[in-house]
C-alpha positions in Angstrom: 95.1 119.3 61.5 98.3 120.2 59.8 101.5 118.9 61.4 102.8 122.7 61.8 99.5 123.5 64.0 100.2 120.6 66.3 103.4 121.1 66.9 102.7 124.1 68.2 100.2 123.3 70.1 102.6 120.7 71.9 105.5 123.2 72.0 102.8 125.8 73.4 101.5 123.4 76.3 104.8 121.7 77.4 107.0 124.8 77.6 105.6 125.4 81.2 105.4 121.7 82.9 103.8 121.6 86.2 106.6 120.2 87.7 109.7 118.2 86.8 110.2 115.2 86.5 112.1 113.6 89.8 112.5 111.9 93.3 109.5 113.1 95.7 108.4 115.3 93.0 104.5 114.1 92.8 101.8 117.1 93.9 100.1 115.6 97.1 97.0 115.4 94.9 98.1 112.6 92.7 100.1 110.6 95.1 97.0 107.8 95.4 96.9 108.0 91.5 100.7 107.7 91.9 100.6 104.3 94.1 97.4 102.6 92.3 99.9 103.3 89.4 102.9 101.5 91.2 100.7 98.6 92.4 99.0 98.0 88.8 102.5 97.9 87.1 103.3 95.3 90.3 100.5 93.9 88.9 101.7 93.0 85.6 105.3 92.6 86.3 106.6 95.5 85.0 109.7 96.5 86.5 110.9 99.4 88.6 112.2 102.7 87.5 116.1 101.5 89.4 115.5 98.2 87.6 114.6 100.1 84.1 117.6 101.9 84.8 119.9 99.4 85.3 118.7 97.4 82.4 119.8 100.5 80.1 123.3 101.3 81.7 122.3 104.0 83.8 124.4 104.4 87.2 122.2 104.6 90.3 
């Protein structure tokens, strides 16, 4: 594929997101994929999205 044809492919498939990207903002169909997520990252000691956020400089 050329580099030109993907991009637009991208550009073409993410200009209408299902949804944003926020607090309470998972469709009730994923929320179990949502918490086996949150308890795999548990898991392996990743850290939180407040602790990720703090870590950059980001105010709460």
């Amino acid at each position: 594929f050329r580099d030109v044809d993907l991009a637009k492919i991208l550009r073409n498939v993410t200009a209408a997101p299902a949804s944003a990207f926020k607090a309470r903002g998972t469709p009730e169909v994923l929320h179990i994929i949502e918490i086996l997520s949150i308890e795999q990252g548990q898991k392996w000691g990743v850290c939180t999205l407040n602790e990720f956020h703090k870590f950059i400089g980001l105010k709460r």
